[in-house]
N, C-alpha and C positions, 0 to 999 in steps of 0.2 A: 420369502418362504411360503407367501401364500397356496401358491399353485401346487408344491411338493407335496407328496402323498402323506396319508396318516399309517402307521406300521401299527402290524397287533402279529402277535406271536402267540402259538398255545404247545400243549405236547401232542396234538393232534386238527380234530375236527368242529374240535368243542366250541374252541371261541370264533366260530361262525355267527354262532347264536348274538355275540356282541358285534359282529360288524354286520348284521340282520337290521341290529337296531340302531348303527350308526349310518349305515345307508338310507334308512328310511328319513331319520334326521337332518343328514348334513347328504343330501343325493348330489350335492355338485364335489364331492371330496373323492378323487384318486386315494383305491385301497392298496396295498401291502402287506399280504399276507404269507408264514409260515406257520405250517404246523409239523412237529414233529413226530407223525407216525409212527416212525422205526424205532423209535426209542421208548414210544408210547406202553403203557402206562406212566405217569413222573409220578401216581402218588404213593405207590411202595416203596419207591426208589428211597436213598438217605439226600435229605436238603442240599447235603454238599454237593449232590452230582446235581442235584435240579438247577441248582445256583451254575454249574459250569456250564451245561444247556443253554439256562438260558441266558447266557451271559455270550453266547455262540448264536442264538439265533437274534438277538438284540444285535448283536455287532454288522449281521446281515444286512438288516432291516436301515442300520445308519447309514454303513457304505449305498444302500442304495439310494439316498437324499430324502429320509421321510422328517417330516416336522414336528410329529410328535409318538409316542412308542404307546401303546396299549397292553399291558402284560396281561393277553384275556383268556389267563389258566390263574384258577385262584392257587396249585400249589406251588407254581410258579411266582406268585406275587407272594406269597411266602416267605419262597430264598431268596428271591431277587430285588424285590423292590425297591426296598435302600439302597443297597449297593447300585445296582442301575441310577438313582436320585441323584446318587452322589457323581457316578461316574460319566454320567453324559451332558452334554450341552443342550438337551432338546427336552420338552417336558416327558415326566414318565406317568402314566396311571396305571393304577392296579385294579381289580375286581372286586377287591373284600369291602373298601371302605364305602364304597355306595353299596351295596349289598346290605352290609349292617342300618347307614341311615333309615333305607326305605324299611325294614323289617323292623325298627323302633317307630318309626313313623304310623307304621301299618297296622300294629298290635296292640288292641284292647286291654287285655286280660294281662299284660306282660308275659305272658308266657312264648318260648319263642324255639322253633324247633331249626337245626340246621342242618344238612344232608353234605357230603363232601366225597372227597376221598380220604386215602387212609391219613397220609400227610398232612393234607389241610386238618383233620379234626385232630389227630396228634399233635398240634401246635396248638391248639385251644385260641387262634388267631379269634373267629369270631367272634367265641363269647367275651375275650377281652374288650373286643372294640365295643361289641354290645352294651356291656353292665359298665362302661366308659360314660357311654350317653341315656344309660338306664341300669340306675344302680341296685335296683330290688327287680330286675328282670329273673328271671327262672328259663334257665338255657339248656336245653337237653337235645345233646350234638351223634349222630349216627351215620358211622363210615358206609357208602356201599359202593364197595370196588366194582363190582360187576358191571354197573352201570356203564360204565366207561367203554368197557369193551363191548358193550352189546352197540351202545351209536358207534364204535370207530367200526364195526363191521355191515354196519346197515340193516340192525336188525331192530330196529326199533319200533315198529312197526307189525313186527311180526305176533303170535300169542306168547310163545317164549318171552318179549318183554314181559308180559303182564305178569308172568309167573314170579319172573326175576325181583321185578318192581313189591310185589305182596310179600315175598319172602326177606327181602333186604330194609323193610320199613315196618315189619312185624316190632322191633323195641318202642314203636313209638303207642302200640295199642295199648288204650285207658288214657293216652294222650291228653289232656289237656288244652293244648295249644292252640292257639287262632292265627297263626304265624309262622310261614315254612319257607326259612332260605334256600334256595336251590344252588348249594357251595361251589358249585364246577361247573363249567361253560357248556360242558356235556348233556347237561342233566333238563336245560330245558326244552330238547329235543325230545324228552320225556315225558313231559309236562304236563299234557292229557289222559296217563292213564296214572300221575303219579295223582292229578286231581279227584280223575275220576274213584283211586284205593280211598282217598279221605272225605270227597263229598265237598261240593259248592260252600261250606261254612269255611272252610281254610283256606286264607290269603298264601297262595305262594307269589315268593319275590324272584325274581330272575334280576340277577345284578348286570346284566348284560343292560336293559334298559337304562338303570340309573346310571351307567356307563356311560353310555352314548349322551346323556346329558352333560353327564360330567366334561365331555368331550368337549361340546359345542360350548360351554362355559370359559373352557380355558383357551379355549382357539380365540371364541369373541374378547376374552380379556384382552387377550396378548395380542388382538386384530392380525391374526392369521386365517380365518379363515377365506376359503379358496371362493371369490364372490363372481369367478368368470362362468358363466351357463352356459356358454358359446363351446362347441367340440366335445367329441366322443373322450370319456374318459377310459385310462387303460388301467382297469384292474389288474393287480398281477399274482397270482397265488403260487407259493412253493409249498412242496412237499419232501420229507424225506422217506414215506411210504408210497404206494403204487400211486399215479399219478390217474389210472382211470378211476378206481374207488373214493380219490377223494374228490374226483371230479364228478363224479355220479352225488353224491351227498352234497355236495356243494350245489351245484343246479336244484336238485331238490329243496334244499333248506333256502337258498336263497330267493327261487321263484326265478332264476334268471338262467338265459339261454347262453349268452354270452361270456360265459365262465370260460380260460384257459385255466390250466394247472401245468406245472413245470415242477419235474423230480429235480430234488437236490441232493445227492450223496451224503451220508452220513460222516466220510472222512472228508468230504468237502466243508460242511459245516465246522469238525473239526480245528481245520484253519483259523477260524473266526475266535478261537478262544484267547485273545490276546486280555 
């Protein structure tokens, strides 16, 4: 299994941000990526349909021989993560649970702020796994949908983020906090101007990082990883939204030239919901 690819699945473009950081990690590992665009937004949506999703783009990712699945959309690791645990033969990770470590690990003051979407903070997922491994933590969680839609259109970059970004993080003013989980794989394409609204004293965490650790942990446990340096590896990225837009974000975020993208139908994915 060593040589098979590692799969990460998001509702879009978000969980780039985690395979940024598993490239960088693990550079000899063949990627597998879907994101689903067309269905994108997942965190308004009800769990149950996020759960069918991603239970349709995970089935993708098996049939195509990958060794281990990355679920790198935290509202997707929400509805899915068990159920996938339970259902597959190949390891599963999610985003929330290294997200949390590094955010207790990181935080002074216990005070700990989390950003998501609407799903993810509607589940109160975070703060449970938080005040789990810090029981007098002080968790104050704030949805901002917007976010989401400004990276899947490439506008992140633009001033309109900045406006976006001050207006959707206004609950956290008189703040407190030394500690800022950035909940969605979206968000740390963000990151710069979400730093620049709060100032160099706030730690933010991108669980994409602790991700990619998390990765190369359980590949070396399990001695999967891929240890040939020899040959071009073939990324391969699906989409079920336009294939040049996610391809234009991709080359950007990634730093790399040699990005394909391949659209995949949304009743083709369909299929995959066994």
């Amino acid at each position: 299994m060593n040589k098979q690819p590692i799969g990460f699945l998001d509702s879009g473009v978000g969980g780039l941000t985690v395979v940024k950081e598993v490239m960088k990690l693990l550079p000899d590992e063949e990627i597998y990526y879907i994101g689903d665009s067309a269905r994108n937004p997942y965190g308004p949506r009800p769990l149950s349909d996020v759960l069918e999703f991603t239970i349709q783009l995970a089935n993708l990712l098996v049939d195509q021989g990958i060794k281990l699945l990355v679920i790198a959309c935290n509202t997707a690791t929400v509805a899915a993560l068990e159920v996938l645990q339970q259902r597959l033969d190949i390891p599963v990770i999610g985003v929330i649970e290294s997200g949390t470590r590094a955010a207790v690990a990181s935080s002074q003051n216990k005070k700990i702020g989390v950003i998501g979407t609407q799903g993810t903070i509607q589940s109160n997922e975070y703060e449970k796994q938080i005040l789990k491994l810090l029981e007098d933590a002080e968790v104050q969680s704030v949805a901002c949908p917007q976010f989401v839609s400004i990276v899947e259109k490439h506008q992140y970059e633009d001033e309109l983020a900045k406006s976006v970004v001050s207006k959707e993080l206004e609950p956290f003013l008189g703040s407190e906090m030394d500690t800022l989980v950035l909940g969605c794989t979206h968000y740390p394409l963000l990151q710069s101007i979400i730093q620049d609204y709060f100032g160099e004293n706030l730690t933010l965490i991108d669980p994409g990082v602790e991700t990619a650790i998390q990765v190369q942990n359980v590949l070396s446990k399990k001695d999967m990883l891929n240890k040939a340096t020899e040959g071009s590896k073939q990324h391969i990225f699906y989409t079920s939204g336009p294939a040049d837009k996610f391809e234009k974000i991709a080359k950007h975020w990634l730093k790399r030239s040699d990005i394909q993208v391949q659209h995949i139908a949304v009743e083709e994915l369909q299929k995959y919901g066994r």
